[in-house]
C-alpha positions in Angstrom: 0.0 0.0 0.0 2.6 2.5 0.9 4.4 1.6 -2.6 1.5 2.4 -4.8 1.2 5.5 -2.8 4.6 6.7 -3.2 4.4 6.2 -7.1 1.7 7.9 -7.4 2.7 10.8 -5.8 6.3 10.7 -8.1 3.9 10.4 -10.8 2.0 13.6 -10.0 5.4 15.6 -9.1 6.5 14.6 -12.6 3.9 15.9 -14.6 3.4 18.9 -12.5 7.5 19.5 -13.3 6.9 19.0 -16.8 4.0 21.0 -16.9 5.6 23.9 -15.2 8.7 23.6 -17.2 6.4 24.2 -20.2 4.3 27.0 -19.3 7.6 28.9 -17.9 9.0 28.5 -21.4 6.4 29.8 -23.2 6.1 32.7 -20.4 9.6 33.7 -20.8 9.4 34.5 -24.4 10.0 38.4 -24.9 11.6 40.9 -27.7 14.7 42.8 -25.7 13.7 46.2 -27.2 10.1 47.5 -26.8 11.1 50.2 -28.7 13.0 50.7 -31.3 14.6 53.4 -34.0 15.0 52.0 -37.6 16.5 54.3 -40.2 14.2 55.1 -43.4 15.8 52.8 -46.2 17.8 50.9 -43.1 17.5 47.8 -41.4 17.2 47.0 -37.8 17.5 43.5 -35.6 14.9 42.9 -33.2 16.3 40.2 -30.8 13.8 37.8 -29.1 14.5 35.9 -25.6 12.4 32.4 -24.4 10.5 30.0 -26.0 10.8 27.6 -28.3 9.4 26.6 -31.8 8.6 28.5 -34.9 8.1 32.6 -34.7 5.6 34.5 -36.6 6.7 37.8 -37.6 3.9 40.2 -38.6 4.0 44.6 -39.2 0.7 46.3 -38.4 1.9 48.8 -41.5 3.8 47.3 -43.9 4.0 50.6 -45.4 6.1 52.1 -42.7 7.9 49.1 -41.7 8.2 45.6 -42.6 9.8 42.7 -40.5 11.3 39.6 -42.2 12.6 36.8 -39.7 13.5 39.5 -37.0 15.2 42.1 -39.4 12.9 45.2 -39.6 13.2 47.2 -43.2 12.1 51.0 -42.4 9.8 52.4 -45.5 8.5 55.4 -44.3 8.5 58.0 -41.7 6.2 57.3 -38.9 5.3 54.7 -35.7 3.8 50.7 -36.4 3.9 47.9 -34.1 5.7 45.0 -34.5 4.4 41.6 -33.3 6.0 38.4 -32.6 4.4 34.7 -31.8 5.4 31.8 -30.3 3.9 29.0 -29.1 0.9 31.1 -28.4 2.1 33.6 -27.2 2.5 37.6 -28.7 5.0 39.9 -27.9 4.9 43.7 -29.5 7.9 46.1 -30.2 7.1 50.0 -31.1 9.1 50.8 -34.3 10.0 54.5 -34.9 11.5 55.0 -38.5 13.7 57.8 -38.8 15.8 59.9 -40.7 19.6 58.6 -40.0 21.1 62.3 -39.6 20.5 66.1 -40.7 23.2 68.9 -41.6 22.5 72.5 -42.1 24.0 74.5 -44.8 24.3 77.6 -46.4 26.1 80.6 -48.8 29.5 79.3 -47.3 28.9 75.9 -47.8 26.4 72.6 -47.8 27.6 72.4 -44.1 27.7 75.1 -41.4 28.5 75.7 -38.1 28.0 79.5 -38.0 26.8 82.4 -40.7 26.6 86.1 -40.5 23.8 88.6 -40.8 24.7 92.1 -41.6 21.7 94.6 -40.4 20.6 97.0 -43.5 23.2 95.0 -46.6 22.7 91.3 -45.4 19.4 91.0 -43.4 18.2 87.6 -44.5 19.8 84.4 -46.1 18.2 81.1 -46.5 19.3 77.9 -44.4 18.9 74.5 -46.5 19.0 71.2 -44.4 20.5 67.9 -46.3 19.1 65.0 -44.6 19.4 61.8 -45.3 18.2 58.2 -45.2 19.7 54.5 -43.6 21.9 54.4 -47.1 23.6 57.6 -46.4 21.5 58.7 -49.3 19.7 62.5 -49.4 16.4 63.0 -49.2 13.9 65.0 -51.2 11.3 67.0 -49.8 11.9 66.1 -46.2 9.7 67.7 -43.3 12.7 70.1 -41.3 11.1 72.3 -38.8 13.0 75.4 -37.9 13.3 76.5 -34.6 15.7 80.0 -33.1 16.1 80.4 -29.2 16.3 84.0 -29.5 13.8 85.4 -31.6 14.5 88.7 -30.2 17.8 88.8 -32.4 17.2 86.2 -34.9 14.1 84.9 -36.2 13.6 81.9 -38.9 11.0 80.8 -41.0 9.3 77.5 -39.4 9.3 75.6 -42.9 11.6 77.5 -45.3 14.4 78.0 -42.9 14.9 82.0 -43.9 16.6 83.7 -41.3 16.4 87.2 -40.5 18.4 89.9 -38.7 16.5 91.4 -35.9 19.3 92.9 -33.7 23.0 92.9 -33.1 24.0 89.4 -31.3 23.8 85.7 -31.4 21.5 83.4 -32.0 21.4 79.2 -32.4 19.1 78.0 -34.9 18.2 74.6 -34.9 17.0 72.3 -37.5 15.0 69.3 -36.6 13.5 66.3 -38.6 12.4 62.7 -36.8 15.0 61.2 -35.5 18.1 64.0 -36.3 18.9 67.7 -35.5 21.5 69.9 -36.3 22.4 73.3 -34.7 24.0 76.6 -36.4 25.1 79.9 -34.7 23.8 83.0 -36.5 25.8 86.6 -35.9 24.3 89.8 -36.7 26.5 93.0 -37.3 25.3 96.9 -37.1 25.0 98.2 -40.5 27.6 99.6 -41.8 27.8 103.3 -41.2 27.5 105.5 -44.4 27.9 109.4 -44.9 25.2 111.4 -44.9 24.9 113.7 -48.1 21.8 115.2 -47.4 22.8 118.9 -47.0 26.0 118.5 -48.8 27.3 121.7 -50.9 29.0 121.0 -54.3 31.0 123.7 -55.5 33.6 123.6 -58.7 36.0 126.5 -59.5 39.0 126.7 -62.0 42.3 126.2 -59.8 45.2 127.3 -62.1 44.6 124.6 -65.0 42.1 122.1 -63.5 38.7 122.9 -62.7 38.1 121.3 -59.0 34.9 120.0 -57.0 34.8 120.4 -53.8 31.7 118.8 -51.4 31.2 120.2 -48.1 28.5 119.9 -45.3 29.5 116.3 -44.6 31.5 114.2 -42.1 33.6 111.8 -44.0 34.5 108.8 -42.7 38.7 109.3 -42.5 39.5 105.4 -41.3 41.3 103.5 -43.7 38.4 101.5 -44.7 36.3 104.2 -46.0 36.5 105.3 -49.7 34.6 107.5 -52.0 33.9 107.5 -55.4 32.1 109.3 -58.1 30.8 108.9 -61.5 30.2 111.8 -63.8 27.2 110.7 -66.6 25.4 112.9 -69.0 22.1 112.7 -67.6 20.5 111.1 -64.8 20.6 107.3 -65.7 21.8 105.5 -63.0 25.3 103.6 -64.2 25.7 100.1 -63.4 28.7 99.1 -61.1 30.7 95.8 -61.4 32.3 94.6 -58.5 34.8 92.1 -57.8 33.6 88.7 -55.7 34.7 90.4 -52.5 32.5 93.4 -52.8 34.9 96.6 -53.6 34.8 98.3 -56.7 36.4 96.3 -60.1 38.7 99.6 -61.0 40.2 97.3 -63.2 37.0 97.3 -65.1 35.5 100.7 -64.6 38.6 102.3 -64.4 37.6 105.0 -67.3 34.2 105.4 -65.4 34.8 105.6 -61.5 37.0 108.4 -59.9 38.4 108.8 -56.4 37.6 111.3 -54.0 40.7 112.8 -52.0 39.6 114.0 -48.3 40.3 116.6 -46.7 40.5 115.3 -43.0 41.1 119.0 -41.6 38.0 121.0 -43.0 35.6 117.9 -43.1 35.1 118.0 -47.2 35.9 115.7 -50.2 37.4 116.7 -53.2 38.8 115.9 -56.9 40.7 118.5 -59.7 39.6 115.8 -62.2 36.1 117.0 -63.8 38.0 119.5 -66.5 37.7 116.2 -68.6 33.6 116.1 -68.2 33.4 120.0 -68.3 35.0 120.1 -71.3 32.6 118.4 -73.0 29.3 120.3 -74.0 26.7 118.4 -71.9 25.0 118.5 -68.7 26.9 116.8 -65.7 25.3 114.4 -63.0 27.7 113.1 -60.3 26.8 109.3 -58.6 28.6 109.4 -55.6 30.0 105.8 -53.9 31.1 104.8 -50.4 33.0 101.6 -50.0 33.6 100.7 -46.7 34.7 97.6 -45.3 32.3 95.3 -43.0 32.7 94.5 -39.5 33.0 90.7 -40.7 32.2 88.5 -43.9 29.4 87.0 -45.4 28.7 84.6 -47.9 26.0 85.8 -50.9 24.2 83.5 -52.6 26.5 82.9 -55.4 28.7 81.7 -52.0 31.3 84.6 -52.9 33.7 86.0 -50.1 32.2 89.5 -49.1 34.1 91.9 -46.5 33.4 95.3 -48.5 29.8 97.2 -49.1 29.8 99.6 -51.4 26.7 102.1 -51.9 25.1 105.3 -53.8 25.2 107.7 -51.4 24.8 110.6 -53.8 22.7 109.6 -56.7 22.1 112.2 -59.9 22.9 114.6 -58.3 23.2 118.2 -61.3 26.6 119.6 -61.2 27.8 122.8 -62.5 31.4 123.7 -64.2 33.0 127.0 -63.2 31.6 129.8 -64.0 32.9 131.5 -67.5 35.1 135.3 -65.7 37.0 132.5 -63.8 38.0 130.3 -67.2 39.4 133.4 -68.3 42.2 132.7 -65.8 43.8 129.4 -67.8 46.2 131.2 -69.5 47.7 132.6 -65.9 50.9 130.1 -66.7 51.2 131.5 -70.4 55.0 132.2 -70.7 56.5 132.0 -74.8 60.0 132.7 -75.6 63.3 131.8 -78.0 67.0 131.7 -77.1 70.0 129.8 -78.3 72.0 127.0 -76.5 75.1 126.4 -77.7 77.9 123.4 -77.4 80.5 122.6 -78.4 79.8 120.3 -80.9 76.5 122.6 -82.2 74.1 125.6 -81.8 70.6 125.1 -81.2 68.1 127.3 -82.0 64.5 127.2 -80.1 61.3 129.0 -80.2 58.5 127.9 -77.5 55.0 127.8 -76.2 54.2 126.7 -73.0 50.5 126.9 -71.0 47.9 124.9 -69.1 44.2 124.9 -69.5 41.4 123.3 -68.3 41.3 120.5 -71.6 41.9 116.9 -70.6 41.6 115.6 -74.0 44.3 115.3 -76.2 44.4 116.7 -80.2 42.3 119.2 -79.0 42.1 122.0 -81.7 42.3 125.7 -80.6 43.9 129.0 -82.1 46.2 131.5 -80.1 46.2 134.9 -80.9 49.2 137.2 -79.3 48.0 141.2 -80.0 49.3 144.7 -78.6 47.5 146.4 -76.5 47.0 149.9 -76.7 44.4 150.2 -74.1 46.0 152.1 -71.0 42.4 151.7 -68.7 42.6 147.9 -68.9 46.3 147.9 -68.0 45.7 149.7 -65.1 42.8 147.8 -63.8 44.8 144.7 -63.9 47.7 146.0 -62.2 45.3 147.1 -59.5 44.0 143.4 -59.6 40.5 144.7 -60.6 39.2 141.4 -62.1 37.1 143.5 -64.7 40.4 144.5 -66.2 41.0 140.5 -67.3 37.5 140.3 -68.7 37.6 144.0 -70.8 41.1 142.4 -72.1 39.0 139.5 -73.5 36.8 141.5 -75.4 39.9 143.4 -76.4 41.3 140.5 -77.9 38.4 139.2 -79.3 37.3 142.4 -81.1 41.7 143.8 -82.4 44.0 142.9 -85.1 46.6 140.3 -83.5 50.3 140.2 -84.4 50.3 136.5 -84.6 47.4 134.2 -85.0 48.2 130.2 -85.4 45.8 127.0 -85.5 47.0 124.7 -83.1 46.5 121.4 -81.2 47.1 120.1 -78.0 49.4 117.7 -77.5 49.0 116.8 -73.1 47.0 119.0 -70.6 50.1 121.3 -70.8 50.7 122.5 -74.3 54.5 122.9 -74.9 56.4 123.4 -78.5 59.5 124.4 -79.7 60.0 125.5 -83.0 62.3 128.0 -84.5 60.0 129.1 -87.1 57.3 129.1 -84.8 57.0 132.6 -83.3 59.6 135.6 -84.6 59.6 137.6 -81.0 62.4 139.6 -82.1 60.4 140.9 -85.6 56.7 141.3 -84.0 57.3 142.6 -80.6 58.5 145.6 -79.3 60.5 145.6 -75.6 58.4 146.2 -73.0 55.3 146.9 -74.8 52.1 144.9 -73.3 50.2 142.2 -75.3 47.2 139.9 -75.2 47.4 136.2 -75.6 44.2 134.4 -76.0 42.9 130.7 -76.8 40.1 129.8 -78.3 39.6 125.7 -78.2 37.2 125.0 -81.0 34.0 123.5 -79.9 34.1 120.5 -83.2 30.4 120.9 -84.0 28.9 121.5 -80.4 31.0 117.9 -78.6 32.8 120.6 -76.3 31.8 123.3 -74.0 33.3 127.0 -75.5 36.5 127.7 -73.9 38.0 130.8 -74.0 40.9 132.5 -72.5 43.2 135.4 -72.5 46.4 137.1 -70.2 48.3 139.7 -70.5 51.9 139.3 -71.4 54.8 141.8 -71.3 58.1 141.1 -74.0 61.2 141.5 -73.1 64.2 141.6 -76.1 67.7 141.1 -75.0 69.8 143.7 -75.9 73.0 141.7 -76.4 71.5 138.5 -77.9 68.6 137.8 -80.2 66.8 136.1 -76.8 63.4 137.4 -76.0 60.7 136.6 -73.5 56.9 137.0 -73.6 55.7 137.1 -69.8 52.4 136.3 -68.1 51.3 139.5 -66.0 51.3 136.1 -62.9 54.6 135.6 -63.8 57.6 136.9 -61.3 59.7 138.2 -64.1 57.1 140.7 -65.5 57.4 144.2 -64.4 55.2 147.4 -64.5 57.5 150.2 -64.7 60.3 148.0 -66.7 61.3 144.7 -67.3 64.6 143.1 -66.1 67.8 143.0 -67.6 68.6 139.7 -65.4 67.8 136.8 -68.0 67.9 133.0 -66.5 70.3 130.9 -67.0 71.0 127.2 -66.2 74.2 125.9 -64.7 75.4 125.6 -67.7 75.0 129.3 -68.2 72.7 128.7 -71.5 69.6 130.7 -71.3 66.8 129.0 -70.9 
């Protein structure tokens, strides 16, 4: 009795082990991950513990994942479950598939870490964001949300990534897509600081041979990153500019266009003695003022050029004036004409000259000089007083008398010099110390110039030893009221000259 009793009771113990054994194993089946990322385009491994026996694999959206024997394949971006059977048993895992990584870029480059913003010349540029798939490959039309932490400085575009100056500082700008994010610091500059021309005061005069402009009522910039240019057109068209990639002015280029300002760092004006070349010419005269200046950092444009210098109209059309005609009447204020001989000791030279500056940059300019005497005692003695009326009855003089010596000429630099020693006969057509006009006339070649005319008074002076004689400019330091010296120049060599 008490052996049937104890087999029976092995008995029960041994199917109750087996039993338990068997639910236990079927219990203990589990995946490792109940989440998990998988990379769009990738593959992913889920890894299963317990049981035994056959697994059934199964996606509740094959269109965003599918799972073959354990290895998930992501498809598209979004959640799905998972599930897993054994032996009766289900187990779930939560796929996320995701974008593998995400970089910002932009001017500079497809990838960058920081970009500059320049308040008032580069307020906005647009961020791009390459992101890309479980292949490393990129993907179109992604969905990147923008995000800046300081919109208060920098603020961004939610969906287009454009990026806009708000104030000087720093900013991080973020770039977020499932499963990746990238971060870039934006900087943002002042503008650059540009010359106010509002109230500014142009004013050209004749200075000796050049006619000047002069601008005043401004505070140029006087660092040595501030220039300023001008353009002079013939009406008020505004002229295209080409630069070079890093922003400054291609003088290269427009180097028979574009003309630099001097400064005048004492009196607070800007200046150039190069216009006689526009007032010359028989048109109106608009001047297109630039300032380059140099940034307080770089940026990249969109063509991902290198730009440290801004330059800018600050003056645009603006209707000059030339100088007004009495003061032309003063080019001829350098006048001096002449002959002597040099002589060496192999030969003797003979030479006759003409020398005298005007306001004419243009070279094989025609004009005629006239050389009269004049007879006139009320204009000589206005000039010698000074008296400006005396210079502008002498023109009329000139204009309206028989000359001694009249000669079609052209000009061969912006100071007209010749010697010839058939040119001018001093010592046969003018008598010592008499007074005589010299006047210019450019010709105007059918309207293409503005009339220029021009007249000084001369005294001559004829050597009473030599056949040397002088004709002097009225300015000049050898020309005398009462008489004219007997002390003629000489050069080291003790040749006249």
């Amino acid at each position: 009795m008490k052996r049937k009793i104890l087999l029976i009771v092995f008995a029960t113990f041994f199917i109750m082990t087996i039993f338990s054994i068997r639910v236990n194993a079927v219990t203990d089946f589990s995946f490792e991950e109940e989440k998990l990322n998988v990379n769009l385009n990738g593959t992913a491994f889920i890894h299963c513990n317990g049981g035994n026996g056959e697994i059934t694999w199964e996606s509740d959206n094959n269109d965003i994942a599918s799972v073959d024997n354990g290895t998930v394949t992501g498809k598209k971006i979004g959640k799905t479950n998972i599930k897993a059977t054994r032996e009766g048993k289900t187990v779930t895992c939560e796929v996320n598939v995701v974008y593998s990584g995400i970089i910002i870029g932009g001017n500079e480059d497809s990838s960058v870490s920081a970009v500059n913003l320049i308040i008032g010349e580069h307020d906005t540029e647009k961020l791009v964001a390459k992101v890309e798939d479980g292949n490393f490959e990129e993907v179109s039309n992604p969905s990147v949300t923008w995000t800046s932490n300081d919109p208060n400085t920098v603020t961004v575009d939610k969906a287009t990534g454009v990026i806009k100056a708000v104030k000087q500082g720093k900013a991080m700008v973020t770039a977020s897509v499932a499963g990746a994010s990238d971060t870039c610091e934006v900087i943002v500059y002042d503008a650059p600081e540009f010359t106010d021309f509002s109230n500014a005061e142009y004013e050209t005069e004749l200075n000796w041979e050049t006619e000047t402009l002069q601008i005043k009522g401004i505070k140029p910039n006087v660092d040595n990153y501030t220039s300023y240019y001008y353009i002079i057109t013939s009406d008020n068209t505004k002229p295209n500019i080409t630069k070079l990639s890093y922003g400054s002015i291609d003088m290269e280029k427009m180097k028979n266009i574009v003309e630099k300002f001097s400064i005048n760092t004492d009196e607070n004006y800007i200046y150039t003695s190069n216009i006689s070349k526009y007032a010359e010419l028989n048109q109106d005269m608009y001047i297109w003022i630039l300032q380059e200046s140099r940034l307080g950092d770089v940026y990249f444009n969109e063509s991902g050029e290198y730009i440290s210098y801004v330059t800018k109209f600050v003056t645009e059309g603006k209707k000059i004036t030339r100088a007004e005609l009495p003061n032309l009447n003063l080019i001829l204020q350098t006048f001096s004409i002449g002959y002597w001989n040099s002589t060496t000791s192999n030969e003797k030279n003979n030479y006759t000259y003409i020398n005298f500056n005007f306001p004419a940059e243009v070279k094989n300019r025609k004009f005629t000089l006239k050389i009269g005497k004049v007879t006139d005692n009320s204009i000589l003695s206005k000039i010698q007083k000074n008296d400006y009326t005396g210079i502008t009855e002498l023109l009329n003089y000139a204009k309206s008398h028989d000359s001694i010596y009249s000669q079609n000429l052209t000009t061969t630099d912006k100071a007209y010099f010749r010697s010839d020693t058939s040119l001018f006969d001093g010592s046969k057509l003018l008598q010592h110390k008499g007074y005589y006009y010299i006047y210019v006339e450019f010709d105007d070649e059918n309207g293409k110039y503005y009339p220029i005319e021009g007249v000084t008074l001369g005294q001559a002076w004829l050597s009473s030893s030599t056949d040397s004689w002088d004709l002097w400019a009225y300015t000049s330091d050898n020309f005398q009221w009462d008489n004219v010296s007997s002390t003629t120049r000489r050069n080291s060599k003790g040749d006249r000259r």
